[in-house]
Each structure stands twice: as structure tokens, then as C-alpha cells.
C-alpha positions in Angstrom: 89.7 93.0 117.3 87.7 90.2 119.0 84.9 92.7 120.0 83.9 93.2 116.6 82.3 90.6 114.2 83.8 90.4 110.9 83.2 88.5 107.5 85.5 87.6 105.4 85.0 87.1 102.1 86.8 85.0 99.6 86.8 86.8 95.7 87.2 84.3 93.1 86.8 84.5 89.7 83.9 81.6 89.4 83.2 79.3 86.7 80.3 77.1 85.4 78.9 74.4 87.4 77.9 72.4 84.6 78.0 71.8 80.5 75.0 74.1 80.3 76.3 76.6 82.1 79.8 77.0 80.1 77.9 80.0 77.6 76.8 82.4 80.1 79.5 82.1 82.4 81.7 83.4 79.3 79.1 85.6 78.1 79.3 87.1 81.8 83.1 87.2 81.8 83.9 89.1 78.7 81.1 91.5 79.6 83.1 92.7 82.1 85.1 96.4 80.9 88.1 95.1 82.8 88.7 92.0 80.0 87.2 94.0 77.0 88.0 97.5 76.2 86.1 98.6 73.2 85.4 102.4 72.0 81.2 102.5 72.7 81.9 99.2 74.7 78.5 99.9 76.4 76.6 99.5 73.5 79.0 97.2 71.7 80.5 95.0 74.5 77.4 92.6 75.4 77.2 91.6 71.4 81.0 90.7 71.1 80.5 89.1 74.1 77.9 87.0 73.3 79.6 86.6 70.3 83.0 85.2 72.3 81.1 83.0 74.7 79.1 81.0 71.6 82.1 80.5 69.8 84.2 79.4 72.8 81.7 77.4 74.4 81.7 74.0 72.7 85.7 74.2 72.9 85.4 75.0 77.0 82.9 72.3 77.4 85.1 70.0 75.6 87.9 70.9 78.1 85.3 70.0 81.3 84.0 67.0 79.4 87.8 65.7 79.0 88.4 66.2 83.1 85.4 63.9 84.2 82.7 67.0 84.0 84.3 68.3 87.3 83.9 72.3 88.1 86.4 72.9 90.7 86.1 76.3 91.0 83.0 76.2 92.8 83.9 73.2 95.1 87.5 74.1 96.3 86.6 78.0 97.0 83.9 76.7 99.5 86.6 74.2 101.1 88.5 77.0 101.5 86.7 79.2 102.7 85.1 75.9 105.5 88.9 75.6 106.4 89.6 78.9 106.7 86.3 79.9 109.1 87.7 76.8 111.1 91.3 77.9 111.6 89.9 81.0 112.3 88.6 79.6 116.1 89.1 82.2 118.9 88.9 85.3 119.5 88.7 86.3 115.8 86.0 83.9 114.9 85.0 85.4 111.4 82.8 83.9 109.2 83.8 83.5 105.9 82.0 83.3 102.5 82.9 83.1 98.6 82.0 85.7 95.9 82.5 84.7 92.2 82.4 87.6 89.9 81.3 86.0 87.0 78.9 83.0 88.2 77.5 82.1 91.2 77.4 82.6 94.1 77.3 86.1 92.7 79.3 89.3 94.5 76.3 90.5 95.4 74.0 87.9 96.9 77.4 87.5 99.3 77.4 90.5 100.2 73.7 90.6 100.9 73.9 87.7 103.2 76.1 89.2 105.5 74.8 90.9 108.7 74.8 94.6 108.7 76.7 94.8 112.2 79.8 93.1 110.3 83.0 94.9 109.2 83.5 92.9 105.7 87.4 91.9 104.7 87.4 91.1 100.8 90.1 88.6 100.7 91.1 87.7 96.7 91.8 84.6 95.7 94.2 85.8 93.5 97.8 86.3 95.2 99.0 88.8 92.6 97.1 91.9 91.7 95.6 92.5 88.8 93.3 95.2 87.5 91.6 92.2 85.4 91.0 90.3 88.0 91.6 91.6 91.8 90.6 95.2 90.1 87.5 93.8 88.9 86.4 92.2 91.9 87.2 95.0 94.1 85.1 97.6 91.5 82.2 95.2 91.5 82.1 95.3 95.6 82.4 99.2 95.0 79.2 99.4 92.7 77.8 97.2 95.2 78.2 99.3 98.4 77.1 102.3 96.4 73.9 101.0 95.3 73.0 99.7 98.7 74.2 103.1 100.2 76.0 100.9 102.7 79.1 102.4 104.8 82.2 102.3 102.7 84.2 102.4 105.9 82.8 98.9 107.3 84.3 97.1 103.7 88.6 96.9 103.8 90.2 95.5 100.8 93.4 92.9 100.7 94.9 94.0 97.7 97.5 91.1 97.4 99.7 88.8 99.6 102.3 87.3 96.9 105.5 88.1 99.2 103.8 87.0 102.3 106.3 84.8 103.9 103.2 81.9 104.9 102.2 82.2 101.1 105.8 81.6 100.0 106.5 78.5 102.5 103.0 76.9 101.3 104.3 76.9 98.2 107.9 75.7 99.1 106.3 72.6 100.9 104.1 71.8 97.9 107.4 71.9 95.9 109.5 70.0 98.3 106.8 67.2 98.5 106.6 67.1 94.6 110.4 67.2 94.1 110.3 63.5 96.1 108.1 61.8 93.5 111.1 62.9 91.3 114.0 60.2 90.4 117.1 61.0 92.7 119.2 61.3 89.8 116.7 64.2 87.8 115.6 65.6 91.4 118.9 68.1 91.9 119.0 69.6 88.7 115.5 69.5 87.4 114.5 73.2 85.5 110.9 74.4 87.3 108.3 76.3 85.2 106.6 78.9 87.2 102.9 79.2 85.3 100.9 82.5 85.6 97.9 83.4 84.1 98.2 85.7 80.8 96.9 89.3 81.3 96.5 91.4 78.3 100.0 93.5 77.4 98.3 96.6 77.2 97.8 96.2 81.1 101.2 95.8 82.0 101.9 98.9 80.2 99.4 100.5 81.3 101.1 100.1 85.0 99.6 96.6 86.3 101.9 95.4 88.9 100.4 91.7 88.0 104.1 90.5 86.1 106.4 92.0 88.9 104.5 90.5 92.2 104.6 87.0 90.0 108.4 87.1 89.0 108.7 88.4 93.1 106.5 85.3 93.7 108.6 83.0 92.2 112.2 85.0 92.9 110.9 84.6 96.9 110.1 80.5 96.3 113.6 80.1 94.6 115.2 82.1 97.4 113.3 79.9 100.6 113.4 76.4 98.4 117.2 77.6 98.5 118.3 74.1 96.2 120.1 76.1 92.9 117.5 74.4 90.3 117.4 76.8 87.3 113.6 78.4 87.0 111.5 80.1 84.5 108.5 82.4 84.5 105.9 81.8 81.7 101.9 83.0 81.0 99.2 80.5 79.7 95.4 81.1 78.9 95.8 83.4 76.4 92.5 84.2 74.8 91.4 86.4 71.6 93.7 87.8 68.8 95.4 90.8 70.8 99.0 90.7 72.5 99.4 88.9 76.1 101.7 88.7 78.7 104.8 86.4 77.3 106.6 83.9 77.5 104.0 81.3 76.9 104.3 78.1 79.0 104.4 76.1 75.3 107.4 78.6 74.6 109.4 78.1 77.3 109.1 74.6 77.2 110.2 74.3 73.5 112.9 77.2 74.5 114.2 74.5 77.5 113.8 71.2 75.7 116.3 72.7 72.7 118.7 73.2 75.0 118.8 70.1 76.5 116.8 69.8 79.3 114.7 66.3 79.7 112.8 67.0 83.2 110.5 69.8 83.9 108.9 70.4 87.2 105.7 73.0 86.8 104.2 75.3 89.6 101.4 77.1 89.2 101.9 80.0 91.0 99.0 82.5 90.5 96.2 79.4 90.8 94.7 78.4 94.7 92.8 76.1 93.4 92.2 73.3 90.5 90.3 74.3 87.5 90.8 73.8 83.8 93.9 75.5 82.9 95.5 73.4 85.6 94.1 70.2 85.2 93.6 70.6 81.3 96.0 73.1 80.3 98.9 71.7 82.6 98.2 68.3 82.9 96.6 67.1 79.2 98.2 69.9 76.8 101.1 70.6 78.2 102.4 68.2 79.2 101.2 66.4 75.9 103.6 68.9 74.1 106.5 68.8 76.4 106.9 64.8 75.9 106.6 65.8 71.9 109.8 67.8 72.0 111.8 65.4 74.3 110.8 66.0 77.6 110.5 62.4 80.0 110.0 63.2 82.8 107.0 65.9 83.5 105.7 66.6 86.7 103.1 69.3 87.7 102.6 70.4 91.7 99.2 70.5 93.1 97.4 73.5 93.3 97.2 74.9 97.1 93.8 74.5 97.4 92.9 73.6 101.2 96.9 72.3 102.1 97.0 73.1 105.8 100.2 75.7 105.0 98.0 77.7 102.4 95.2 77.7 104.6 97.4 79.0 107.0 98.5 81.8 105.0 95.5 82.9 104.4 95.1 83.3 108.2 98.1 85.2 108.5 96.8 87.8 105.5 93.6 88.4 107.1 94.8 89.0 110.9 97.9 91.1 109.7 95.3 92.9 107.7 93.0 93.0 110.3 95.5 94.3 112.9 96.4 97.4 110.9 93.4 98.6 110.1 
């Protein structure tokens, strides 16, 4: 293993990196086949896109404008990915790099930069598969390799970690450090929200694994966190008229504040890193509705972003991955 050089190579969705940016970032986003299906999509995809991504843009600006203009899906994917390369050290000193899929630093200016002498790891930042989103990524890498005629055999694909054991205790410690900011008299019995990113229904019907690894996510947290609090599994970012992946996180918490509960504790668990549905979504809207129907006391646990335990996860993911192939 230390004989060869690798890269690794962090997959991230991406996101704008300023107001003006907002439009084609969507535009780029529901481009992609993966997100829209559409009979004649070809031909009829980029004009419902740009369609989509005019309409939403002055909304999703709003939303950056409303947490301080900050676009923290750039910045925390290249933290990670400078903490990663550092835990890295000896003898598997990799370098490692981010590709966004949407906006950039684009999949294939990444891949591009990275010496032809290097076995490539594609490592997603998304813990749970999804065709709409790990899928994606991993198809774009395919186009890419093709096009270039590069050697399939140097690229190896991560396809998910959300059982690892190091991904579950990072979460754990986020939880248990969160839990302390709690009053001792809520902090035994307070209900936790587990929020997930929507996919479209038709996926999960279609065979997409995405709800089962994050129910397992969240069954394996409960499990290690080992404390008896009662827990819930909901979906936010819904977008467009057709049926998502349910509960929503407003549902659940209307569904828990009717029956009495006055303390919520929320955990993203499909998000690494900060961005708008976390610091908007969760924190602003949320939140907002959750003290409308009676809730007190809300609290919301950091994303893992660079959090030595995560960071060490990641480590873990890659070597294992590394190791067996």
C-alpha cells in the first residue's frame, strides 16, 4: 500500500459561492438525469431546468442572504479534505482533493489535476447511498474516465460507510456533547429527530437503499449512545410537486409536540457539513415551527464537518477500503 501514490477524492454535491451564482448552480443541478426524469429529457430537461433554477433562485438567495451570505459547502469540503490529507501522515500519505458535481471545483477539473501515476479513491461525502446523489457522482467520474480513455482499473469507488463503527461514534460524541447544553431535568428523556435528506419516492421504489442505510444509521447511533431516549427518522428538502421520501421533519415534529413532548434534540445525519438546509432549514424554520406548536426547548447538533472523530472516520473508510482492494 505505501508503495503506491494515491489520491483521494472527496464527492460533494457543491453549491454557489455567491448570490450571483445561486441560478446556475440550480440550473446545473436539475440538469442532471439522476434528479429529473422526463420522457425526451434530452431535449426537454435543460428548459425545465432553467425553468426550476429562475424560479427558485430569488427564494435560495434569500435563504443565503438570511445566514450572513456564507456558502459553506465550498469552505468545509476543503477543511475536510486539509484534515484529512493531514491525518493521513505516513506511510499512506495520499493527497486529497474535492469534486462538486454541480459547481466548482468541477468533477472533472479534479480529476484532471491529479497525476497519471496515481490510483484515485472517490470517497462521497454522502454517508448513505443514493443513486441521486453518490449514483450521480460516481456516473459523472465514469463519463469522465471514458472520455479521457483513462484506465478504469486505477479509479475504486467507496460506495457508502453509514455502519462504519468510526462514523457512528463521531456521531455519538457530537450527540453526547450536545445532550450537555441540555437542562438535567429534559436531558434523560429528551425525543431526538434524526434529519435526512428527501430523495424522490419513486427511487426508493425503484430499489435505492438510501432510506434503509439512514434508519441503520440512526438504529446503530441509538444502539452505541445506549441512553433509552425515544427517536425518530424524518426527510427535509423536498423540492417540486412529485412525492418524496416521508415523514417530513415539520411532520414529525407536529406528530411529537401533540403528544406531549416539549424538548426536541435534532441530528442531522446524512449532512458532513453546514449548508443551508442545516443552518436555514434546521436552525431558522424549524425550529421557528417547533416553538409554534409548543416545543421549549430546541436544540440542533453540529454538523461533523472537520470534528477530529469524523475526520477520523473518514480515515478508517479509506484505509479499510484501501486494504481490500
Amino acid at each position: 500500500m505505501a508503495e503506491e501514490k494515491y489520491t483521494v477524492v472527496l464527492l460533494n454535491l457543491g453549491g454557489p459561492d455567491a448570490p450571483e451564482t445561486v441560478e446556475p448552480f440550480l440550473y446545473n443541478l436539475f440538469c442532471d438525469p439522476e434528479i429529473i426524469h422526463l420522457p425526451g429529457g434530452r431535449l426537454l430537461r435543460p428548459l425545465l431546468a432553467r425553468l426550476i433554477a429562475r424560479t427558485r433562485a430569488p427564494k435560495v438567495r434569500e435563504y443565503y442572504r438570511k445566514i450572513g451570505n456564507e456558502f459553506p459547502l465550498l469552505k468545509i469540503p476543503r477543511q475536510q479534505a486539509g484534515a484529512l490529507q493531514q491525518a493521513f501522515g505516513n506511510p499512506f500519505g495520499a493527497e486529497v482533493k474535492i469534486a462538486m458535481r454541480y459547481w466548482h471545483p468541477l468533477t472533472e477539473d479534479t480529476l484532471l489535476s491529479i497525476p497519471e501515476n496515481h490510483r484515485v479513491v472517490l470517497l462521497p461525502l454522502y454517508p448513505q447511498y443514493s443513486k441521486t446523489t453518490t449514483g450521480s457522482a460516481f456516473k459523472e467520474v465514469q463519463r469522465i474516465v471514458k472520455r479521457q480513455k483513462w484506465d478504469p482499473a486505477r479509479f475504486s469507488y467507496i460506495q457508502d460507510y453509514h455502519d462504519h463503527p468510526a462514523f457512528i461514534a463521531s456521531w455519538v460524541e457530537l450527540i453526547r456533547l450536545t445532550l450537555e447544553m441540555v437542562p438535567r431535568e429534559e436531558r434523560k428523556s429528551i425525543p431526538i429527530l434524526f434529519s435526512a435528506h428527501s430523495v424522490p419516492w419513486r427511487e426508493i421504489q425503484k430499489g435505492d437503499p438510501y432510506q434503509q442505510q439512514v434508519e441503520t444509521t440512526a438504529r446503530l447511533i441509538m444502539h452505541q449512545l445506549g441512553t433509552g431516549h425515544p427517536f425518530v427518522v424524518a426527510y427535509q428538502s423536498k423540492v417540486g410537486p412529485v412525492r418524496w421520501l416521508e415523514p417530513s421533519i415539520f411532520d414529525a415534529v407536529r406528530i411529537l409536540a401533540g403528544g406531549g413532548t416539549r424538548s426536541l434534540l435534532v441530528v442531522p445525519v446524512s449532512f458532513v457539513s453546514e449548508h443551508s438546509e442545516t443552518l436555514y432549514e434546521l436552525d431558522r424554520v424549524l425550529k421557528e415551527e417547533a416553538q409554534q406548536v409548543g416545543i421549549r426547548y430546541y436544540y440542533r447538533v453540529p454538523a461533523l464537518n472537520t470534528h477530529p472523530s469524523f475526520i477520523h472516520a473518514l480515515k478508517e473508510v479509506v484505509v479499510g477500503h484501501v486494504e481490500k482492494n
